[in-house]
N, C-alpha and C positions, 0 to 999 in steps of 0.2 A: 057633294056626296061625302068627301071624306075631310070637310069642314075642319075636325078637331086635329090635324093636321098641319093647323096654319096656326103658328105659332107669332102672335101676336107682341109681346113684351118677355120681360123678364116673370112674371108670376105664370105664365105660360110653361116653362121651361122646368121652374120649379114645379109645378104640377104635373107636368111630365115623367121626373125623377121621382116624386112620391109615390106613384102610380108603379114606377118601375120597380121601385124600393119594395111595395107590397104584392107587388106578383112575385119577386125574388124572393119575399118571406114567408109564402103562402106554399110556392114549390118547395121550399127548402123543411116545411112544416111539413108536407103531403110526403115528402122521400124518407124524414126522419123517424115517422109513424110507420112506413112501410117496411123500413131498417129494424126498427123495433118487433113490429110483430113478426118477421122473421125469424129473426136471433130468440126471441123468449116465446113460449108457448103463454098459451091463455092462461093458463092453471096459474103460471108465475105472474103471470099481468095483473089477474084479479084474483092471488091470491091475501094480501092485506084485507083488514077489519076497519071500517071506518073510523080513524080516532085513533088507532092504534099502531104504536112506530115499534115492533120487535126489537131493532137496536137500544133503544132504549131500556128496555125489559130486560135485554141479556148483559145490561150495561150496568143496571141497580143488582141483578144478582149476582155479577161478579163482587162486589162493594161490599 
């Protein structure tokens, strides 16, 4: 039943840790998305223009 368990070699082991590596990047994506829309409203989220970086814009007319 719980087969994948039974760790057979060393490629086992690593396949283990990859797995574990990408659950820990997956939560760690899922809380920092959650943190985010928190902290900033929608307005601010999707407030940018496709293509277009403000910083830059406020950057040439300082110049």
């Amino acid at each position: 039943m719980l087969d994948f368990l039974q760790f057979r070699g060393p490629w086992d082991w690593v396949q283990a840790a990859a797995w574990l590596v990408s659950i820990a990047l997956l939560g760690w994506m899922v809380l920092d998305a959650i943190r985010t829309g928190r902290k900033y409203s929608e307005d601010v989220l999707s407030s940018s223009q496709e293509g277009v970086d403000e910083l830059l814009q406020h950057h040439d007319r300082v110049r």
